[in-house]
C-alpha positions in Angstrom: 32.1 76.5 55.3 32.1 77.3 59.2 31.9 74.5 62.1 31.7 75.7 65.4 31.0 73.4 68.6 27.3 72.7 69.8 28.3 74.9 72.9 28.3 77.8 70.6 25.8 76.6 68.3 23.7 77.0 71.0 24.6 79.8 72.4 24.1 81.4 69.0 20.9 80.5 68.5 19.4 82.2 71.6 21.3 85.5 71.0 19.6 85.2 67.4 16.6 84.4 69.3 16.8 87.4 71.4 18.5 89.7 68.3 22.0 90.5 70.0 24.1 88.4 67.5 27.1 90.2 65.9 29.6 88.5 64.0 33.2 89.2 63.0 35.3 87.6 60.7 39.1 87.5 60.5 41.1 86.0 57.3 44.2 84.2 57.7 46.3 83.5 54.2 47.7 80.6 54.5 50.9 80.0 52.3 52.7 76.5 51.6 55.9 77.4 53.8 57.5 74.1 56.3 56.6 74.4 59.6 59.4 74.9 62.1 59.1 71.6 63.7 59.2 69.6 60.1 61.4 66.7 59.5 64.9 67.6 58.1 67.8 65.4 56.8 69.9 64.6 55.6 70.4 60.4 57.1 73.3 61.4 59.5 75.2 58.3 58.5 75.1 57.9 54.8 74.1 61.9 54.0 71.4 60.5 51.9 68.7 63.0 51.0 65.3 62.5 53.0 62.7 63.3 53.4 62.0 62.4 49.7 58.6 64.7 49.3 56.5 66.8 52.2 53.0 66.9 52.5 50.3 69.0 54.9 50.6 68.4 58.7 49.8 72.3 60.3 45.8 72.9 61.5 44.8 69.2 59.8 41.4 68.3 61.0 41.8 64.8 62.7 39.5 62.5 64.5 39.6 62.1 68.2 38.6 59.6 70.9 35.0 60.9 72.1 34.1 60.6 67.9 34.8 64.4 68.0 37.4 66.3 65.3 40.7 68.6 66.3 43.1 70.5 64.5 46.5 69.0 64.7 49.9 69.4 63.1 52.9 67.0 62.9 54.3 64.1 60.8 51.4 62.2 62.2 49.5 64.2 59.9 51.6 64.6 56.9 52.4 60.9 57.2 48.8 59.7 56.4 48.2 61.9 53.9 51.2 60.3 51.7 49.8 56.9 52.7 46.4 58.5 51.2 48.2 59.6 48.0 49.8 56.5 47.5 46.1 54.5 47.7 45.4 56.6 45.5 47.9 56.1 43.0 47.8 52.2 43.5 44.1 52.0 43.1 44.5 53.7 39.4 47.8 52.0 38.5 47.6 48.9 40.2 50.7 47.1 38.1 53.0 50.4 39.7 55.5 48.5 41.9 56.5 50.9 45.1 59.8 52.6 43.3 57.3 53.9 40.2 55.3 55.4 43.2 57.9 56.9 44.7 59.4 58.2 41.3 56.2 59.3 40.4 55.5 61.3 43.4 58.6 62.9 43.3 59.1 63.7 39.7 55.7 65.7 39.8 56.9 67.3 43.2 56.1 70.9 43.8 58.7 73.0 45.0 58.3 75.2 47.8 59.9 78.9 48.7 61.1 79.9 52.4 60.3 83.9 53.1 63.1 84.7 51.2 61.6 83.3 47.6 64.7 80.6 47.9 63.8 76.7 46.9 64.2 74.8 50.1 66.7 72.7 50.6 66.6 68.8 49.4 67.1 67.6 52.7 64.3 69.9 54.3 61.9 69.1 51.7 62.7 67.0 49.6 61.5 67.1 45.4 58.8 69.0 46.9 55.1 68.8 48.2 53.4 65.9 46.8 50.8 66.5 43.9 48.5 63.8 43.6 47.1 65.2 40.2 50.3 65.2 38.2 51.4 61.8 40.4 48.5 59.7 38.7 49.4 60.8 34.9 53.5 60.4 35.1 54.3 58.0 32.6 57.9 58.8 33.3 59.6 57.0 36.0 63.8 57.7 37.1 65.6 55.0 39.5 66.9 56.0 41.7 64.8 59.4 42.4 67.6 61.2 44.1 71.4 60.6 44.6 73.7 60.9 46.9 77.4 61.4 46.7 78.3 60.6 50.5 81.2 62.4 52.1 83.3 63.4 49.2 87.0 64.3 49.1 88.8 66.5 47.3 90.4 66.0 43.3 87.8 63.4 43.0 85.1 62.4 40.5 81.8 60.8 41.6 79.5 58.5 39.9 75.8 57.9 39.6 73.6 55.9 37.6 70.0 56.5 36.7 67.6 54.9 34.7 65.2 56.8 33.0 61.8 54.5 31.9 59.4 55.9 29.2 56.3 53.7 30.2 54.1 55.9 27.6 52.8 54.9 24.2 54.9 57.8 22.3 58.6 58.7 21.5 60.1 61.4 23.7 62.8 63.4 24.3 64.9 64.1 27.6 67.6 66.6 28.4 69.3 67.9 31.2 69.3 71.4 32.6 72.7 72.7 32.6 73.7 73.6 36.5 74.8 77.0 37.4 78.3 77.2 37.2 79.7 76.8 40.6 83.0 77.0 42.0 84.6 73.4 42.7 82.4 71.9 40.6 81.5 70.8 37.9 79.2 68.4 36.3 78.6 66.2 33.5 75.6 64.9 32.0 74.2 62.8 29.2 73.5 64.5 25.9 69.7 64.4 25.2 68.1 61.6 24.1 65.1 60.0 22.7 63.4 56.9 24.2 60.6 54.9 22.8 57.1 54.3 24.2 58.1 51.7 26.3 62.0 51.9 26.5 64.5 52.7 28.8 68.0 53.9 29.6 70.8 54.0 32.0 72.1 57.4 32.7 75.6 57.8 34.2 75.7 61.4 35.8 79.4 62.5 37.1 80.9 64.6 39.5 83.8 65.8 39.9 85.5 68.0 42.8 88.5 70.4 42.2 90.5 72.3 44.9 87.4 71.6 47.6 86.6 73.6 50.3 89.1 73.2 53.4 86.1 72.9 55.4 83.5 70.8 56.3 80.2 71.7 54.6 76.9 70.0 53.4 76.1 70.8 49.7 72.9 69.6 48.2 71.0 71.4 45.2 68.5 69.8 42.2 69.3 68.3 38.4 66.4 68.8 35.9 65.6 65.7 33.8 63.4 68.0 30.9 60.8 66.0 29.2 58.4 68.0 26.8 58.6 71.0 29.0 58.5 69.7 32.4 60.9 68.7 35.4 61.7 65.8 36.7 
């Protein structure tokens, strides 16, 4: 599909009129990368993770006063097209409360790669672009979505406690994805577990912190709820 302007419209037509119409295209491969000027966290006060999810805002075709279209780029874009998603999600699941919606959207979350194949960061994207497809069949829902430790200190062990909901009709079963072992760190997670259609369960997820670094330094990174094959 091609739009051009009624300028050039026009000015096409009488060089087709008159024969002298050439045409060259170029291709530009666009790749799901953040822009330079996206929103990045993390909430300077608390260090809480946001944004929560990312969405399209480069070369969106928007309307204009004049009831003419432009290409523009910038939260004011990505912004709507959440709001879009989230119509979306409440016109098919109308009884989803606005923390199922969130959970659902970021649960189903695609991750995106800087130039260097690495996973962004959580606090420059978030779980991950939104996909509306997988958003509208989650029937697995985690409160709160993402955690945060705060500013941590040193010999201490940190506490967080998420409730996974199975809202489906079937049994299933959850586990975590071990982290990579990391110095300072370590981790400990629930065992894996089975909930019924229906059921849910509060998850205490721990941290603890040995010999930290002498320095200040933001450290941020994902935990993999498995169900049936998939991330959450």
């Amino acid at each position: 599909v091609i739009t051009v302007s009624q300028k050039d419209g026009r000015k096409m037509k009488k060089a087709l009129e008159n024969g002298q119409l050439t045409c060259r295209t170029i291709d530009i491969e666009e790749k799901e990368k953040l822009a330079s000027f996206s929103s990045r966290g993390p909430v300077i006060h608390s260090i809480a993770i946001k944004p929560d999810v990312v969405a399209p805002g480069v070369r969106i075709e928007s309307t204009i006063p004049g009831g003419t279209y432009l290409s523009l780029q910038g939260t004011s874009m990505a912004a709507p097209y959440v709001a879009g998603v989230c119509a979306l999600i409440k016109e098919v699941h109308p009884d989803w409360s606005p923390e199922k919606i969130k959970s659902a959207l970021m649960t189903s979350a695609i991750s995106l790669k800087n130039d260097k194949d690495e996973i962004y960061h959580t606090f420059e994207q978030g779980a991950g672009r939104v996909n509306v497809k997988d958003a509208l069949q989650e029937d697995t829902f985690l409160a709160p979505s993402s955690v945060t430790f705060g500013m941590a200190n040193n010999g201490r062990m940190y506490n967080a406690n998420i409730v996974v909901e199975n809202r489906s009709s079937r049994k299933k079963r959850y586990y975590f994805s071990i982290p990579h072992k990391e110095r300072f760190m370590t981790w400990k997670l629930p065992l894996a577990f089975v909930l019924e259609g229906g059921q849910k369960k509060k998850l205490e997820v721990q941290l603890e912190l040995d010999n930290w670094k002498e320095k200040s330094e933001l450290e941020d990174g994902y935990l993999y709820l498995n169900e049936a094959g998939k991330n959450k």
